[in-house]
C-alpha positions as CSV (number, residue, x, y, z in Angstrom):
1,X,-25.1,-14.9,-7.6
2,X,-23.6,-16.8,-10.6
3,X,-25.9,-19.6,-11.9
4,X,-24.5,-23.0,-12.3
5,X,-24.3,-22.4,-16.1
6,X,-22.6,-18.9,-15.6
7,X,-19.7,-20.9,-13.6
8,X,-19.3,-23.1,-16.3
9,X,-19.1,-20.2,-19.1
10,X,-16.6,-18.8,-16.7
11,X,-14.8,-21.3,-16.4
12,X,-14.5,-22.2,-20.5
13,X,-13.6,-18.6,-21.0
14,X,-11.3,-17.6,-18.6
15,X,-7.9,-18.1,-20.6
16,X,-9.3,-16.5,-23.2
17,X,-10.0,-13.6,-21.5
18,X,-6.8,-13.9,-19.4
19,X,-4.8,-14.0,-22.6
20,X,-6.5,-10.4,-23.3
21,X,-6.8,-9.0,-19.8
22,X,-4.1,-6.3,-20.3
23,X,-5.1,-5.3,-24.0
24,X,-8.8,-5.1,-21.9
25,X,-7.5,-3.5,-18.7
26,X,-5.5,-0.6,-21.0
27,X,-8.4,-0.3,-22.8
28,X,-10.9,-0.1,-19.7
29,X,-9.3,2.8,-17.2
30,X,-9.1,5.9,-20.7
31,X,-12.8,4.5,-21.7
32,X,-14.0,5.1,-17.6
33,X,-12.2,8.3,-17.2
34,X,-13.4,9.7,-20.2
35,X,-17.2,8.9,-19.6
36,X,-17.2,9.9,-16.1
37,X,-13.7,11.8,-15.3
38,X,-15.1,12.6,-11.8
39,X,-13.4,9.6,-11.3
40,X,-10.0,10.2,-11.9
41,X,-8.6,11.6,-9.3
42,X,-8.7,8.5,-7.6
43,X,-5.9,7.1,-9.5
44,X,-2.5,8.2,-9.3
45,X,-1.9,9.0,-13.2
46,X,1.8,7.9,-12.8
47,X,0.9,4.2,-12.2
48,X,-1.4,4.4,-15.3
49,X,1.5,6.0,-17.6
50,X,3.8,3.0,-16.2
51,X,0.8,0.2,-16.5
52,X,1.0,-0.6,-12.8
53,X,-2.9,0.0,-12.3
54,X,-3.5,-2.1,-15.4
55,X,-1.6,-5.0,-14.3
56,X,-3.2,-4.8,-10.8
57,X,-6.7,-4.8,-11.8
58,X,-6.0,-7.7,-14.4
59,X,-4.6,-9.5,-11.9
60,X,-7.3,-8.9,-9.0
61,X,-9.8,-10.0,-11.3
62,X,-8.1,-13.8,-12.8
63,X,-7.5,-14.2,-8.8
64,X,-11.2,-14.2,-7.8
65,X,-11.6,-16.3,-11.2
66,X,-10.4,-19.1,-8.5
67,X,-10.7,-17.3,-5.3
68,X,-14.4,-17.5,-5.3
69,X,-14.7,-21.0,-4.8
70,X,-13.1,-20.4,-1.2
71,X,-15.1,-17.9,0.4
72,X,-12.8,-17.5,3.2
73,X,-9.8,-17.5,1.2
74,X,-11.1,-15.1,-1.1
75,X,-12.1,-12.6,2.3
76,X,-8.7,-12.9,3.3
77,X,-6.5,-12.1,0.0
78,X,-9.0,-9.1,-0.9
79,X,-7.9,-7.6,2.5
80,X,-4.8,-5.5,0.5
81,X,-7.5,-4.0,-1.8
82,X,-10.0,-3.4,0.7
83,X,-7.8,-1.8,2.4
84,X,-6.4,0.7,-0.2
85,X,-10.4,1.5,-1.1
86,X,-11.0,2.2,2.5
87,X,-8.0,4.9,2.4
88,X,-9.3,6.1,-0.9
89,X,-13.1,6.4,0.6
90,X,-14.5,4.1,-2.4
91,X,-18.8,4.3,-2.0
92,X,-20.6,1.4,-3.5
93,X,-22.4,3.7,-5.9
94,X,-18.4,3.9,-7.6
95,X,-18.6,0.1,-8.2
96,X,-21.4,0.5,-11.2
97,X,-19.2,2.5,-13.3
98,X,-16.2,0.2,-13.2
99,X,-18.8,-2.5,-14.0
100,X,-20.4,-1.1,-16.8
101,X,-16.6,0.6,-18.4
102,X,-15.2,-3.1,-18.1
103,X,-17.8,-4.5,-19.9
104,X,-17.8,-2.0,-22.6
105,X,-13.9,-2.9,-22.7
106,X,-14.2,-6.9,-22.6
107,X,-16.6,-6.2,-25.9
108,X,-14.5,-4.1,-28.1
109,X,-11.5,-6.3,-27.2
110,X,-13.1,-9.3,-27.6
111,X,-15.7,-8.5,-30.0
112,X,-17.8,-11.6,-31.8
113,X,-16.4,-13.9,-29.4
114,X,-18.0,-12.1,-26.9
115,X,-22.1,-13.1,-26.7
116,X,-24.6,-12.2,-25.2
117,X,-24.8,-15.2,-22.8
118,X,-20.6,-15.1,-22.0
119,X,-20.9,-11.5,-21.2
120,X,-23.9,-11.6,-18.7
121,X,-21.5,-14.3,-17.1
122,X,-18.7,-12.0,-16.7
123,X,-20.8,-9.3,-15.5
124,X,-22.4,-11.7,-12.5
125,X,-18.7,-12.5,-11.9
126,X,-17.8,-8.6,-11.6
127,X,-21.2,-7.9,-9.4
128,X,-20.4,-10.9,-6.9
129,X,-16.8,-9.8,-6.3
130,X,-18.1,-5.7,-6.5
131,X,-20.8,-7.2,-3.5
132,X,-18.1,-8.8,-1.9
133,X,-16.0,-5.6,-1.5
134,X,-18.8,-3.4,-0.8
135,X,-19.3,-5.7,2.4
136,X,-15.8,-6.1,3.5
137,X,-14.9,-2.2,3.0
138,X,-18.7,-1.0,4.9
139,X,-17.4,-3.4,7.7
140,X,-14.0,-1.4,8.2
141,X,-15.5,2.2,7.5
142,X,-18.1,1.5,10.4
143,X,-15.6,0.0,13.1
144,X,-13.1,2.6,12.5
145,X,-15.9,5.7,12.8
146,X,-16.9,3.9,16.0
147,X,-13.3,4.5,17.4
148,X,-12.6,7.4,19.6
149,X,-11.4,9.8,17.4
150,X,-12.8,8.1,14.7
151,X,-14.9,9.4,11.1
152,X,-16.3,8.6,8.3
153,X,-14.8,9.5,4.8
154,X,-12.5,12.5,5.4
155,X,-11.5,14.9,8.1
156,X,-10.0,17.7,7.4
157,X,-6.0,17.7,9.0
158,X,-3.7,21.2,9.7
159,X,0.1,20.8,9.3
160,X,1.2,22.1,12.8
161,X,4.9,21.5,12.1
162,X,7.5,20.3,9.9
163,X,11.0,19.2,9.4
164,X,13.4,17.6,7.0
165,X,14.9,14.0,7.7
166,X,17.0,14.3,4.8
167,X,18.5,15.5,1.3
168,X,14.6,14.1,-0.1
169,X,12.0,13.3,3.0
170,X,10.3,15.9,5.2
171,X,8.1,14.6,8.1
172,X,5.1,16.4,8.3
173,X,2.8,16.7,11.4
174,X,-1.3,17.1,11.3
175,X,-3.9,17.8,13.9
176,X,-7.3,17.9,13.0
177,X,-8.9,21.3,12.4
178,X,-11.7,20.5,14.4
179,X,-10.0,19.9,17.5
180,X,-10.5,16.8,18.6
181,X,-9.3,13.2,19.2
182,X,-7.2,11.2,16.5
183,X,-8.4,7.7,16.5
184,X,-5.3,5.7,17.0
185,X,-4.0,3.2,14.3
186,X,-1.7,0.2,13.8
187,X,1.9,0.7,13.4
188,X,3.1,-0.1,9.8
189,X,-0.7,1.1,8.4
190,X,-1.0,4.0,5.6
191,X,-3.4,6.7,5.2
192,X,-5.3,8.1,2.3
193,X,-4.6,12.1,1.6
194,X,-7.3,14.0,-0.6
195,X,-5.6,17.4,-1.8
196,X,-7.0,20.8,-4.2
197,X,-3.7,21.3,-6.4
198,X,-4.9,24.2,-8.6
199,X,-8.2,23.9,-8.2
200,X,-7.5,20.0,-9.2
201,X,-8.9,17.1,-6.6
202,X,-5.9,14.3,-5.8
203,X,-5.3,11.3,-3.7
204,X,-2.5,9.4,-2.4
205,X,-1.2,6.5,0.6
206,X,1.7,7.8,2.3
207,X,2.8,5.6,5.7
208,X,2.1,6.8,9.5
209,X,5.7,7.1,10.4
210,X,4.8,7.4,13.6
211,X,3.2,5.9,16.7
212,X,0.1,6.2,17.7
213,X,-0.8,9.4,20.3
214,X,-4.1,10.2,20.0
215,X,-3.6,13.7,18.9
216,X,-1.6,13.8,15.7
217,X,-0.4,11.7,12.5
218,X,3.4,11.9,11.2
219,X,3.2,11.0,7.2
220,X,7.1,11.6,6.2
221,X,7.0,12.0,2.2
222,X,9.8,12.1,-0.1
223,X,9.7,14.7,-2.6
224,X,9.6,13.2,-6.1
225,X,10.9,15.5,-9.0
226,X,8.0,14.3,-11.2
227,X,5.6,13.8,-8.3
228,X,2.5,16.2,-7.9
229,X,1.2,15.5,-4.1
230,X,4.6,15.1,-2.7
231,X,6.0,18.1,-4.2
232,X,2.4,19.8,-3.2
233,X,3.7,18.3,0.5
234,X,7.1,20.0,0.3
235,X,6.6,23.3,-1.3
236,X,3.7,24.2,0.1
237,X,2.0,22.3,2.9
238,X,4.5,22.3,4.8
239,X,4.0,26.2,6.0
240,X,0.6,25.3,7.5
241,X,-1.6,24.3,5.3
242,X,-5.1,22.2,5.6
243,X,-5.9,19.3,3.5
244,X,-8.3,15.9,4.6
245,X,-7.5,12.7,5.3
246,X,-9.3,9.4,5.3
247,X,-8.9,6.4,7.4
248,X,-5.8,4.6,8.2
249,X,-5.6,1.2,6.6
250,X,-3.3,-1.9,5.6
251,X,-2.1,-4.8,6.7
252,X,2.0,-4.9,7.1
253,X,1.4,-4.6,10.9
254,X,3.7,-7.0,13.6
255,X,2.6,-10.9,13.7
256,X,1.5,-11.7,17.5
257,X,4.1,-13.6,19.4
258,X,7.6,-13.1,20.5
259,X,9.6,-14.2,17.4
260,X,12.4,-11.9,16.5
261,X,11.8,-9.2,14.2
262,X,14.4,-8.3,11.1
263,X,13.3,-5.2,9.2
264,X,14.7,-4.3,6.0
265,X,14.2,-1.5,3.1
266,X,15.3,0.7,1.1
267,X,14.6,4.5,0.8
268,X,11.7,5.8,2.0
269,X,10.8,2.0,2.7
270,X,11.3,3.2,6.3
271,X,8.0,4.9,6.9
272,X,6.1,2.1,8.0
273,X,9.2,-0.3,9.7
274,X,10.1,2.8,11.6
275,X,6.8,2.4,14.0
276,X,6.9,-1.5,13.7
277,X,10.1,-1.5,15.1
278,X,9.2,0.7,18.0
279,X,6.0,-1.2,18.8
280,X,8.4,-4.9,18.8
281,X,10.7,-2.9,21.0
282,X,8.3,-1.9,23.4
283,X,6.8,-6.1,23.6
284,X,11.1,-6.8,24.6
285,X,11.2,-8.7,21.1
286,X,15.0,-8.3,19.7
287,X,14.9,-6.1,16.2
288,X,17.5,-6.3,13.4
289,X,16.8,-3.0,11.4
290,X,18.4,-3.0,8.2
291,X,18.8,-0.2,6.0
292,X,19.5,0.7,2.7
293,X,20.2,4.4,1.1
294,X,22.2,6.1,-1.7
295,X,24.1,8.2,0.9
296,X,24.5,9.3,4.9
297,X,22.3,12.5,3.4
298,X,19.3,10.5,2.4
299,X,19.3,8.4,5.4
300,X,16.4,9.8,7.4
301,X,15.6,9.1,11.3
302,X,19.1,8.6,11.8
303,X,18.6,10.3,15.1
304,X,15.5,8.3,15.9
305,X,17.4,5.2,15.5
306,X,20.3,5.7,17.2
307,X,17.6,7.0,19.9
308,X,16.4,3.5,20.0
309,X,19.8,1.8,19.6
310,X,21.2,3.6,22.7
311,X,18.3,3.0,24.9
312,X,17.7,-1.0,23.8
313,X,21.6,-2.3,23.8
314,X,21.7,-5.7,23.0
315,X,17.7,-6.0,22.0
316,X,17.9,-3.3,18.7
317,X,20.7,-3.8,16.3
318,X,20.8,-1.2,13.2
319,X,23.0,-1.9,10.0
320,X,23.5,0.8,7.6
321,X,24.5,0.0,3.5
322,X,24.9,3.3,1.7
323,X,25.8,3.0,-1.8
324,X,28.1,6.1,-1.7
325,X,30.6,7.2,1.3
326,X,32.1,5.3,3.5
327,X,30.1,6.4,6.6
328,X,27.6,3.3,6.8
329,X,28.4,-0.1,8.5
330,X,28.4,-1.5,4.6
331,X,29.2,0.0,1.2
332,X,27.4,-0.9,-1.6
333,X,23.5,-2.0,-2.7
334,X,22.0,-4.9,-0.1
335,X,22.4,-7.8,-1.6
336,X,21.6,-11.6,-0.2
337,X,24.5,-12.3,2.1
338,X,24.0,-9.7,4.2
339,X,20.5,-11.1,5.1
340,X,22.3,-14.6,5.8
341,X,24.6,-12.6,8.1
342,X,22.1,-10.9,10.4
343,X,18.8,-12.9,9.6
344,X,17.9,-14.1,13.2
345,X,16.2,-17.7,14.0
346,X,12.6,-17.7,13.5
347,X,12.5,-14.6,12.8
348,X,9.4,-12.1,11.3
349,X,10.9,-10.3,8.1
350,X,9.5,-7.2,7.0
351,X,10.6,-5.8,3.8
352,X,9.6,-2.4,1.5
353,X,11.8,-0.6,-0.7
354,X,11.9,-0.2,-4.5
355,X,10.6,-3.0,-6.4
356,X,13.7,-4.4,-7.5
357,X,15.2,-4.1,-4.3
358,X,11.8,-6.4,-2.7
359,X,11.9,-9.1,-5.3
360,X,16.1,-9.7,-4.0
361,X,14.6,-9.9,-0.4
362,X,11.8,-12.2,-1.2
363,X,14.0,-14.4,-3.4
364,X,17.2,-14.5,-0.7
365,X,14.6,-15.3,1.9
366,X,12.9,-17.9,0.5
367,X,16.5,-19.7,0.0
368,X,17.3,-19.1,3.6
369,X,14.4,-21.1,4.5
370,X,12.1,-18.4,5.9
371,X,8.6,-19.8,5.5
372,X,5.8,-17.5,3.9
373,X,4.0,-16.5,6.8
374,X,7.1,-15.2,8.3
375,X,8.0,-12.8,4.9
376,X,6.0,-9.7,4.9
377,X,5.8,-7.1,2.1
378,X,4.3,-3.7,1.3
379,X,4.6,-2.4,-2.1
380,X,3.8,1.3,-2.5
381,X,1.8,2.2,-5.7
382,X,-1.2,-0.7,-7.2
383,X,-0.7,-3.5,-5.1
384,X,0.9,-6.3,-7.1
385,X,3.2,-10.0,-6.3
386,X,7.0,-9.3,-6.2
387,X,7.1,-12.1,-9.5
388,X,5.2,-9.1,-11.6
389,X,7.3,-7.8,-14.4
């Protein structure tokens, strides 16, 4: 716990820091994984190369800078990274090597400005919010091993089947190798994936495309032309191979109530509105589902959702905008006046796509008047606000 004293250094500090915390952050993640690289694998190496993990972590730690003096707040905004360590099976004995690394990179950055005194500051700071996590995460690891179906860091998944929903996504199915149960999950959550590539440990999130069954998850993963897992997924997974999972996690999941429900993205965005649409469905709430794809070939679940459309007319409404081709209901990229046309009254808005594409939504939604707690967001990759460079 941060003494009195310690607050007050933190406080006097903290833009200087900030005005480093990138030049730190860069620093921090090559100096961890080169004194203990059995950490590595826990970062997708693409978000590093693009600075997306940097960014995130700077901006995770100036948030508690503030956050802390609301407990409660602070509980409730840590919920996206609690959730991504969950799915990445973070331990608490993890949380001393970030620690000491960050340190070692807030004194090379900052040098002579850094004493003794400041620096034993920041490292209270960094144990209270590591303590803080450490709580939060051991919470959701023990309520979700106490599920049926449930476990505790991984379980190791078969892929029983697999098909292609289009010119770039495959859906794959898996059923635990042991036999038993699946613990059932909420609709719009991800899971963690832990995979050997050449005798090389990775992880990733993909989305449970899927509703819960109690026998099998659907993760439907688009094959990137750079990207390692998901090309791991399409070329050679998908003939039956074993791999282990961790538990499902995240928060875009369907507010409570009644309130109509518009669902937009963009790409592969679908993965996690696909289920959220089905679960609104089956509570008799109306659904707008808006998509958005290069062409009618990389439009996946098209027969899924003209499943639904057919057997909720008048309650589900789906709008197509391909870039290319005339076979969608629109031609072109989304763009804001198509959410003024089909935004419903009091509606829920669910949004994920590429980042561009999200900051568009967030920005036309906020000028039609839809209030904050009715916009909901997922971004895939370091978790990070849509006003982020």
């Amino acid at each position: 716990m941060l003494t009195r004293p310690q607050e007050a250094l933190i406080d006097a500090t903290a833009p200087v820091v900030a005005a480093h915390l990138t030049t730190i952050t860069q620093r921090f993640y090559p100096l961890m994984f080169e004194r203990y690289p059995q950490v590595k694998p826990l970062f997708n190496q693409a978000h590093q190369q693009n600075g997306g993990q940097p960014r995130a972590l700077a901006g995770s730690i100036l948030a508690y800078v503030s956050l802390r003096k609301d407990p409660q707040k602070a509980r409730e905004t840590l919920g996206t990274v609690v959730n991504k360590h969950v799915s990445l099976g973070i331990s608490p004995d993890q949380y001393p090597i970030v620690g000491e690394c960050l340190m070692i990179a807030i004194g090379e950055v900052l040098g002579d400005a850094l004493t003794d005194e400041i620096a034993d500051a920041w490292g209270a700071l960094y144990q209270e919010l590591a303590d803080l996590l450490i709580d939060l995460e051991e919470q959701k690891y023990k309520a979700f091993e106490q599920r049926v179906g449930g476990w505790r860091e991984t379980r190791r998944f078969r892929v029983v089947t697999s098909h292609q929903e289009s010119a770039v996504i495959r859906s794959f199915i898996l059923e635990p190798v042991d036999g038993g149960p699946v613990a059932e999950h909420t609709p719009g959550q991800y899971i963690g994936v832990k995979v050997v590539i050449n005798g090389n440990v990775a992880y990733r999130h993909y989305s449970l495309s899927a509703m819960p069954n109690g026998t099998a998850y659907r993760l439907s993963i688009k094959r990137e032309q750079e990207g390692l897992v998901s090309r791991y997924f399409h070329d050679q997974l998908a003939q039956g191979g074993e791999l282990e999972l961790l538990p499902p996690a995240g928060e875009l999941t369907l507010a409570a109530g009644d309130s109509p429900v518009l669902l937009i993205s963009g790409g592969v965005g679908q993965t996690p509105l696909l289920p959220i649409a089905k679960q609104a469905l089956a509570q008799n709430r109306q659904v707008v589902y808006l998509h958005a794809a290069q062409a009618l070939e990389y439009w996946a679940f098209a027969d899924e959702l003209r499943a639904l459309e057919a057997a909720y007319p008048g309650q589900f409404q789906l709008i197509t905008v391909f870039e290319q081709g005339g076979e969608g209901d629109h031609t072109g990229r989304l763009h804001p006046s198509l959410l003024a046309d089909y935004l419903p009254a009091n509606a829920h808005c669910y949004f994920v796509g590429p980042h561009g594409m999200m900051q568009m939504v967030e920005q036309a939604l906020k000028r039609l008047g839809v209030a904050g707690s009715h916009r909901h967001y997922e971004t895939f990759g370091p978790s990070m606000p849509l006003s982020a460079a």
